[in-house]
C-alpha positions as CSV (number, residue, x, y, z in Angstrom):
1,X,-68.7,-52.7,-43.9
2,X,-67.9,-54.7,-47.0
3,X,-63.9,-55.9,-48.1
4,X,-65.6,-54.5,-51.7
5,X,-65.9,-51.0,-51.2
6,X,-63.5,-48.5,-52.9
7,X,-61.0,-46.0,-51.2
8,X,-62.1,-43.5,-53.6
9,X,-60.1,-40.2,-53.8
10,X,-57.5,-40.6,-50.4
11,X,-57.1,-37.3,-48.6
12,X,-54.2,-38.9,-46.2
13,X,-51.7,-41.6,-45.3
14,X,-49.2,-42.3,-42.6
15,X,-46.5,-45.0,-43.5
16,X,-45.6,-46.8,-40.4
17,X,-42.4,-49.0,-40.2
18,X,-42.9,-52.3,-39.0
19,X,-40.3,-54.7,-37.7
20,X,-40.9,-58.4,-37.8
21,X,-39.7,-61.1,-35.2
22,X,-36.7,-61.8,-37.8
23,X,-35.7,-58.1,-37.7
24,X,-36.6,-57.5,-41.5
25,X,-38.7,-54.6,-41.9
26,X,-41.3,-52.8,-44.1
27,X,-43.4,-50.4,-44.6
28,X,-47.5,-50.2,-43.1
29,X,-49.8,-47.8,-45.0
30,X,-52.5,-45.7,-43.3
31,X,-54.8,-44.3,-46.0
32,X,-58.0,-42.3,-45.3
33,X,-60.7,-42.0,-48.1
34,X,-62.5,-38.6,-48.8
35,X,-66.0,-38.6,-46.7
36,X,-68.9,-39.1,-49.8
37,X,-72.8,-39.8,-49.6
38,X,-73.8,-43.2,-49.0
39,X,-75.6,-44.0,-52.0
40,X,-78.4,-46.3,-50.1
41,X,-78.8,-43.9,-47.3
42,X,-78.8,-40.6,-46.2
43,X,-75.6,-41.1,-44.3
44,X,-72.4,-40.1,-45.1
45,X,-69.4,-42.6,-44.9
46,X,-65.6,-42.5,-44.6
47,X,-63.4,-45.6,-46.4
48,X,-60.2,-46.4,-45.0
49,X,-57.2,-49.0,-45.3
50,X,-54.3,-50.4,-43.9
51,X,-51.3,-52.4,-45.3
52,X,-48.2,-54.2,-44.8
53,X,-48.9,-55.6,-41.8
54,X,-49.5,-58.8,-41.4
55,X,-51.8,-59.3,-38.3
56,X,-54.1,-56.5,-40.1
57,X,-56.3,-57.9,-42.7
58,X,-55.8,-55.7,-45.9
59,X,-59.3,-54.5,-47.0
60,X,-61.6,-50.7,-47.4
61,X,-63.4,-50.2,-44.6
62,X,-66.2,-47.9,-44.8
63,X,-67.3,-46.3,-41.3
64,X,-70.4,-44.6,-41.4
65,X,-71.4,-41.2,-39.8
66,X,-74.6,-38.6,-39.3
67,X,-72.2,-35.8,-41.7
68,X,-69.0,-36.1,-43.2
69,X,-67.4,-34.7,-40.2
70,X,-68.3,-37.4,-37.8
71,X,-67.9,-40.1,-40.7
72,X,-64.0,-39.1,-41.1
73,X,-63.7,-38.8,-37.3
74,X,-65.0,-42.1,-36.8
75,X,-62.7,-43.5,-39.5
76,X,-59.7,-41.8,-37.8
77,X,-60.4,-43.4,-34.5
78,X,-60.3,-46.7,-36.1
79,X,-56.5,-46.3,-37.1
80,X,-55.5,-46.9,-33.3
81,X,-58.5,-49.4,-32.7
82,X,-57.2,-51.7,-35.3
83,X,-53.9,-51.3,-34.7
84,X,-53.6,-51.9,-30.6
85,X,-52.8,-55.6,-31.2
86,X,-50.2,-55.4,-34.2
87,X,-47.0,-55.4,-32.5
88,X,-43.3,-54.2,-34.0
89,X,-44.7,-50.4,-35.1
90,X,-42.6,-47.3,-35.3
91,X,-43.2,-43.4,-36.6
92,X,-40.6,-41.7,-36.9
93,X,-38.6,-44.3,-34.6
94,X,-40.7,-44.2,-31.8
95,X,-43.4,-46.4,-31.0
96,X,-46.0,-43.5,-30.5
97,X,-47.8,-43.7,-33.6
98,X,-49.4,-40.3,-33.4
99,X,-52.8,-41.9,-34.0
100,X,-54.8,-40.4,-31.4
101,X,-54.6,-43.5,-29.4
102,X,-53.4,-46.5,-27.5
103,X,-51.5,-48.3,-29.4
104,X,-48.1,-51.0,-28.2
């Protein structure tokens, strides 16, 4: 997983609200990458980023998987993975955030 990769072609994003300490507020973007071929393997892979927050660092992760299928699974589980320590998140005002997961 390199902070160089590309998002390529996004198939979906969320956008979170999140609330600092100070009460201002702004917007957190979830966006999933299209699954492609990982072109120095025989794997497939799933790029993925988040922004706006600012105890996330803002970079493309790519997860990798066996199939596309378990590449964009595996990227969706990240979501609530790297988002279970950033506090002040909302979705539609609540604080589930619909991920799938755990998250404050």
């Amino acid at each position: 997983m390199s902070p160089e990769h590309d998002l390529g072609h996004v198939i979906a994003t969320r956008e979170l609200d999140y609330t600092a300490p100070d009460g201002t507020q702004r917007p957190v973007l979830l966006e999933l990458g299209a699954p492609r071929r990982d072109p120095h393997g025989p794997d497939w892979c799933c790029p993925y980023r988040i922004t706006g927050h600012p105890d996330v660092s803002e970079r493309v992760v790519e997860i990798f998987g066996v199939d596309p299928l378990q590449a964009l699974h595996l990227a969706l589980a990240r979501f609530p993975a790297e988002l279970n320590t950033a506090a002040g998140l909302t979705f539609l005002g609540g604080t589930d955030l619909m991920l799938g997961g755990e998250t404050p």
